[in-house]
N, C-alpha and C positions, 0 to 999 in steps of 0.2 A: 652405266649402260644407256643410261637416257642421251647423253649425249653424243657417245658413238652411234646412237641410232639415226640423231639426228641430222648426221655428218656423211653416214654409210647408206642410206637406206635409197636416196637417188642416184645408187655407182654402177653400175655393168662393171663385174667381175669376168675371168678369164683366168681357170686352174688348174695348172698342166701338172700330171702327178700319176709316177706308172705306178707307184706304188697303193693297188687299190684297197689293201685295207684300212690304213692311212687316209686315202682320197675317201673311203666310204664314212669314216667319222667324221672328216672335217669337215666335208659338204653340206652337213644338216644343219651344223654350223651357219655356215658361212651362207644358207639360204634364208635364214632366219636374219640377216644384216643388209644383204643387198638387194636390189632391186633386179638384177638380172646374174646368173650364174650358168656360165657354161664349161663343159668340163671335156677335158683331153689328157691322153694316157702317153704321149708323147713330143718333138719337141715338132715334129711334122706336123702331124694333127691339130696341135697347135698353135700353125701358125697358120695353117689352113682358115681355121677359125676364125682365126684373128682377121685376117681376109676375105672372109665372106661376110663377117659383121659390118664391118665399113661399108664394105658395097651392100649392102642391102640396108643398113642406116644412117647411113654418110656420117656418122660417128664412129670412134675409134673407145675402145673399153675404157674405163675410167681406169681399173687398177688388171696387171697381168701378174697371179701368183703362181709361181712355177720351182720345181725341183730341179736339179742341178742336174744326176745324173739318172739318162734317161735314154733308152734304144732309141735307136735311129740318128734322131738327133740331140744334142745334151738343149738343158736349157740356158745356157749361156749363151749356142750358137743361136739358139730361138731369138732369146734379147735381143742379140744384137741385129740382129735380122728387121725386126721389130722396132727397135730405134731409129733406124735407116729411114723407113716410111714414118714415123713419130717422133721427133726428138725431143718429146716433153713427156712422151707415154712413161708414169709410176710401174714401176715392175718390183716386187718381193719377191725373194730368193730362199728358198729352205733348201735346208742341206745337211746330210751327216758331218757327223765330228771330223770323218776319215777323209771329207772332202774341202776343209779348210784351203788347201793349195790352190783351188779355183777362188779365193777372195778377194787377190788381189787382183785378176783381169772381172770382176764383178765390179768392184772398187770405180775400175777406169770405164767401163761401163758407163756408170753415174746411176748405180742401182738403189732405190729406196730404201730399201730395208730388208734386212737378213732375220732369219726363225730357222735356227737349230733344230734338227729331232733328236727325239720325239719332243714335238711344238711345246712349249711352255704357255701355262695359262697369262702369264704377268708381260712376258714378253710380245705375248702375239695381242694382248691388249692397246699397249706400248706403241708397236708396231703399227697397227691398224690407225689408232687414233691417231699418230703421227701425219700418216700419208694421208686418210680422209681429209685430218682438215686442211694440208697443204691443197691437196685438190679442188674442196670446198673455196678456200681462199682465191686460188687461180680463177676459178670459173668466175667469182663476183668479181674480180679485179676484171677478165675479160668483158664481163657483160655492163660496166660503168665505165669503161672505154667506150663501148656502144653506145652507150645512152650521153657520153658528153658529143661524141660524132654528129647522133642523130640531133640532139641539141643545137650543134656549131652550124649544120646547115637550116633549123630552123630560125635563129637568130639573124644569120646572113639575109633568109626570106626577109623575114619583120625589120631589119636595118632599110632595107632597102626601099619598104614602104611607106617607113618613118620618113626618109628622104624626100622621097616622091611629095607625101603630105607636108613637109617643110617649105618644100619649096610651092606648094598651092600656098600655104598661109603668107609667106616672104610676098606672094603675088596679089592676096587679098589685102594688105598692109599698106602696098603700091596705090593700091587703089582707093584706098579709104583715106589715104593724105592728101589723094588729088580731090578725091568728093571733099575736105575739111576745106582746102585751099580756096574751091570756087563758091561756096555757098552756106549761108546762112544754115542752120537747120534748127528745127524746135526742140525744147527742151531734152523731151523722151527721146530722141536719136541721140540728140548730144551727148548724154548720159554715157548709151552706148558703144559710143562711138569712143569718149574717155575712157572706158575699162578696157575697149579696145590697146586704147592707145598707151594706156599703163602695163597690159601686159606685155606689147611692144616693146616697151620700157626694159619691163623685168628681161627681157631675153634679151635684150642689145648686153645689159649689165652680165646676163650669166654666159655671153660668149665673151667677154671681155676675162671674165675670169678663168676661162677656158682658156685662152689665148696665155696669158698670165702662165697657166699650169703647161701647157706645153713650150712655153719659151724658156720659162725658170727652173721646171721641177723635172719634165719630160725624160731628159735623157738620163739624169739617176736613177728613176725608177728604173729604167731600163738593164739600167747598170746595174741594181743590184737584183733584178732579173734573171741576172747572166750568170753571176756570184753563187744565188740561189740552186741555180742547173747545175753547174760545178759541183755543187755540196751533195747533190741527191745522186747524182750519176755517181759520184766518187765511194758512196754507199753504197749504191745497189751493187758494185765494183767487188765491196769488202766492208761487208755489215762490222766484222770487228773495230772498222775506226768509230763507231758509235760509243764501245768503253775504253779505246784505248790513247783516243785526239780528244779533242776541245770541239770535232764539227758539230755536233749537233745544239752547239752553243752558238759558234758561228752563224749554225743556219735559223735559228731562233731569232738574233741576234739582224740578222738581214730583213726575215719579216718585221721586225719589230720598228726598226727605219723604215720600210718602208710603210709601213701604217702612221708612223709619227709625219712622214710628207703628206700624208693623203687629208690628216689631218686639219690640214691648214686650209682646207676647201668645203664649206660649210654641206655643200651637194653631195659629199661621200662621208657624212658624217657615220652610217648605219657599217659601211664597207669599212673602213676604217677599222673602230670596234670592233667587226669582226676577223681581221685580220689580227688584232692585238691580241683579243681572245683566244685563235688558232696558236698563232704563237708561245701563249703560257702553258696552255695544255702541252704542247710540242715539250718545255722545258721541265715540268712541272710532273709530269705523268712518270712512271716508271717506264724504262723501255723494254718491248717485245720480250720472252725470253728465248722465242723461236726464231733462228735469222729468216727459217718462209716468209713469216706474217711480215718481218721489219721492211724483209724485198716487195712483198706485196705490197704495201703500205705507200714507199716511196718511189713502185712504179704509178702506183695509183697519184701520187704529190704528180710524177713526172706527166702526166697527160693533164693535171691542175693547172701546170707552168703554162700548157700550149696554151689557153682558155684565154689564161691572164697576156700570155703574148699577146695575142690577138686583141683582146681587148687594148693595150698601148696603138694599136694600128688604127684603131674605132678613135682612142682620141687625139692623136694622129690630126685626123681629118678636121676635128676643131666641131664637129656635129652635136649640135646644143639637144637635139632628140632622144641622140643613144647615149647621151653620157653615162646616163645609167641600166642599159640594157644590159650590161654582163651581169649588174652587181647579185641578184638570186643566184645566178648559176654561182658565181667565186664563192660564194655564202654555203651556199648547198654542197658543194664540193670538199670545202674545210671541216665542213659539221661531219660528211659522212668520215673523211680520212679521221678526224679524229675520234671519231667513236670509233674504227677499226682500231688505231692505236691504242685506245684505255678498254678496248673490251678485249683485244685477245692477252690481257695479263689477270682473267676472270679468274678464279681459283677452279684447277683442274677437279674433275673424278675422281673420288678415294677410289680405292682400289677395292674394298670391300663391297660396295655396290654395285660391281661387275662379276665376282667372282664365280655365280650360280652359275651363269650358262656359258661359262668359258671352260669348266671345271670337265677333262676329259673321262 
């Protein structure tokens, strides 16, 4: 229970059901789980609802549970209706036994999930925890989209300023070798003016090896950049080649080259590592047993990949500043994908720890 609570309890429901004495048990229910429940005796009324909620919360319901057959309008014609303006909107279907024949235009629909009457306790458990946490999942997937966005144009700021300040210190450099050239100075400048000129040093040496990595290594990473996008698109495509190909080995198998290149460059020792580490988990972990989470998972990898493009564009430019300006974000980003992959294989809800307030 604890956990459908914690899955259900921030959703806006929407529960079309002429049949009221039905609607009148299930609703005490089902107030006790969401955050918002509004109710309709029809598939009109219903969708009436549906349309005044958005416009007055520029949100659409989290989940729309509705009966099949219903005056006016059925609730199929509602769905679809309803789809039209939402193409991601979760909709649950109850329905008599005698109404079977509408399952397959419910089917093509792309409907969540079906409850037979009269509701079963095991099913509508089942049911509900299902769609929650697909939803659950969506919204985090949607809202760490956001937060890499908002990210990429903070970065782009700070790249920029890092620049700016590169090229004052290139100009103070300029100047501090014409002051060495024409004059003598006393000890305590000289000093200074040496640590100067050794970290000068150090940065001619680490764009030399910058230079190095994009002339020799540059365009493989790239390559198997590309390899990579391949692998994740061709999944979110069709989660079953995860047990029934070798990709998820391949794509394992790609990060794990490309961490072994990055290797080679003492400055990405930390990035690295954590690439190699993303990668074991990847192989290592049990996979999802829900295809939701596995699609969330590797759309969440796919907006990973934009980061890391970008990032090849940063070294690219040869800029000894930002070399390592992505590296938290690509770190931060592997850590979260992978804790989504090893935590949604957590061991579910007995069934007995829900039973009380499901029992009609």
């Amino acid at each position: 229970m604890k956990m459908i609570l914690e899955n259900t309890r921030q959703l806006n429901v929407l529960y079309v059901e002429d049949d009221k004495i039905l609607l009148e048990t299930t609703k005490e229910l089902f107030k006790t789980l969401f955050s918002t429940l509004d109710i309709a005796f029809d598939g009109i009324e219903g969708l009436a609802l549906y349309q005044n909620f958005y416009e007055e919360s520029g949100n659409y319901y989290d989940i729309v549970i509705t009966d099949i057959n219903m005056p006016e309008m059925n609730g199929l014609e509602m769905a679809s209706q309803i789809l039209k303006m939402n193409d991601t909107q979760a909709v649950i279907i109850t329905t008599a036994h005698n109404e079977m024949q509408y399952l397959t235009q419910a089917i093509n629909l792309g409907i969540d999930g079906f409850l037979t009457k009269p509701i079963e306790s095991k099913k509508l458990k089942k049911v509900l925890h299902k769609t929650a946490q697909a939803i659950t999942d969506r919204k985090f997937v949607l809202s760490h989209v956001d937060m890499i966005e908002d990210l990429n144009i903070l970065l782009d700021t700070q790249n920029k300023e890092l620049l700016a300040k590169n090229a004052e210190l290139e100009k103070s450099f300029r100047m501090l070798n014409t002051v060495i050239n024409k004059e003598q100075l006393s000890n305590p400048k000289q000093e200074e003016i040496t640590k100067q000129a050794n970290t000068f040093e150090e940065n001619r040496l680490l764009q030399e090896q910058i230079q190095s990595l994009i002339t020799d290594d540059l365009d493989e990473l790239k390559e198997i950049h590309g390899d990579i996008d391949l692998d994740i698109i061709a999944i979110i495509n069709n989660t079953d080649l995860l047990i029934s190909g070798n990709i998820l080995k391949n794509l394992t198998n790609h990060f794990a080259r490309y961490s072994s290149i990055l290797s080679f460059y003492n400055f990405f020792d930390e990035l690295s590592k954590g690439i190699s580490t993303f990668s074991c988990t990847l192989q290592d972990a049990p996979i999802p047993k829900e295809k939701d989470v596995v699609v969330n998972v590797f759309m969440l990898l796919e907006s990973f990949m934009y980061v890391l493009g970008k990032w090849h564009d940063d070294l690219a430019s040869g800029d000894t500043n930002t070399i390592n300006a992505f590296d938290a974000s690509i770190i931060s980003d592997m850590h979260t994908i992978t804790n989504m992959w090893t935590q949604a294989n957590a061991p579910e809800v007995l069934e007995d720890d829900l039973d009380d307030i499901f029992d009609f």
